[in-house]
N, C-alpha and C positions, 0 to 999 in steps of 0.2 A: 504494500500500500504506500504511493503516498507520502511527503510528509506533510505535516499539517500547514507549513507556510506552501507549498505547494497545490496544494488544495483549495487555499484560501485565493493566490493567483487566480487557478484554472477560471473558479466562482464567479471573481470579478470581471476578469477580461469577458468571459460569455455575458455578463450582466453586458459593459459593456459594447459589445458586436449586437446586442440587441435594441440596444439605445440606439447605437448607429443605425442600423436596419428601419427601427420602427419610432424614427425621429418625431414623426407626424402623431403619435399616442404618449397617452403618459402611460408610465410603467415605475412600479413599485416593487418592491424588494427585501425580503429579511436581512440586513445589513448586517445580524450580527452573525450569524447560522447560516444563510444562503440555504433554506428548505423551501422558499418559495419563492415565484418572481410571477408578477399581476400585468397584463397589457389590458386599458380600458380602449374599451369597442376595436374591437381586435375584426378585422373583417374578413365574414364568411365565404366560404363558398358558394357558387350560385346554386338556388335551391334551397335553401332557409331563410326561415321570415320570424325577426327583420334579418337585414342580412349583415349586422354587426355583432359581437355581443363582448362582453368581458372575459377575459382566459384568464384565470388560476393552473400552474403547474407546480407540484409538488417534488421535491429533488431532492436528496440524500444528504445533501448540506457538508458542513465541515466535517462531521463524529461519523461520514460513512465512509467519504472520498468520492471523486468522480466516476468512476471503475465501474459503479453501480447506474441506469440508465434512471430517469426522472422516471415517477411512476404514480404519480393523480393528477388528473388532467378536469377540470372542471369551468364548465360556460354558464349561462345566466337560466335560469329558469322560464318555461316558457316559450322555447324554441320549436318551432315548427319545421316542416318542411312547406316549401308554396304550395303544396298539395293540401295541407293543415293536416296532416298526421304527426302524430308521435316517431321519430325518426329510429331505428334499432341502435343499439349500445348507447343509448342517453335514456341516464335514470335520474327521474327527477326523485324520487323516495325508492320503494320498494326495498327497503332496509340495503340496500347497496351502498348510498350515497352518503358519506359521512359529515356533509355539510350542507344538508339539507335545507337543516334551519336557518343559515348563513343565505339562502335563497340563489344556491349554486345548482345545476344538475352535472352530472358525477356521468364524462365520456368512459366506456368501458375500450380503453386500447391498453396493448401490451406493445411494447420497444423489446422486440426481440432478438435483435442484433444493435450490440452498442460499442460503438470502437472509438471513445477519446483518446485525443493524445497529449503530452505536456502543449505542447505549440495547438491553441483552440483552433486556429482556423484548418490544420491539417486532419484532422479527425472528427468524430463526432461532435456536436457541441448543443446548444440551447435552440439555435437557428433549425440542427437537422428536427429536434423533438418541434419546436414550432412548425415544420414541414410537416413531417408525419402528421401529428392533428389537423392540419389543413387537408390533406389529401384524404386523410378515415373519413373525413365529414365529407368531403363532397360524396366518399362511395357512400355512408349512412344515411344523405338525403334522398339518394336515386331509390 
């Protein structure tokens, strides 16, 4: 694993390459831990309505290392498809979702191959998990 000041880098530089990225949103962050990082109105793919919403992703923070890939991915309650159904792997309750009450619904994706590397932009990083969530949703809206 790992050391801890390295760790602490990886955290920030992806904080930052996301700033860069997503200049035009505010985006918030566990500054002390790195278990979380927030973009408001994060925008969707075509095919939900509306087609912005809030992303929460949950990440492994400092006490786990990067090695491990982010693993809760969470959008705003309420989300449809244009179609107005309830989209598959979005659980707004159904005891799934562990911030229900926080009025998030709880994306079911798994990050099944995750390869960071010390250098963020060379490997995996915050940007590929932003990708993935973009691309599950547009297949969950069809």
């Amino acid at each position: 694993m790992a050391t801890y000041n390295i760790i602490r880098k990886w955290y920030h530089e992806n904080i930052e390459l996301v700033q860069r990225v997503f200049s035009d949103k505010f985006i918030k962050y566990d500054k002390s831990t790195y278990t979380w990082v927030f973009i408001k109105d994060f925008n969707l793919p075509k095919g939900w309505r509306p087609s912005y919403s809030n992303l929460l992703i949950r990440m492994p923070g400092l006490d786990s290392g990067f090695e491990t890939a982010p693993y809760g991915f969470y959008v705003d309650k309420r989300l449809r498809t244009t179609s107005g159904r309830t989209p598959e792997h979005y659980f707004e309750s159904d005891g799934v979702n562990d911030l229900e009450d926080k009025n998030y619904a709880y994306l079911s994706i798994h990050i099944k191959t995750w390869n960071p590397r010390r250098d963020v932009i060379s490997g995996d990083n915050l940007l590929t998990v932003i990708d993935i969530i973009y691309q599950r949703m547009n297949r969950f809206a069809k």
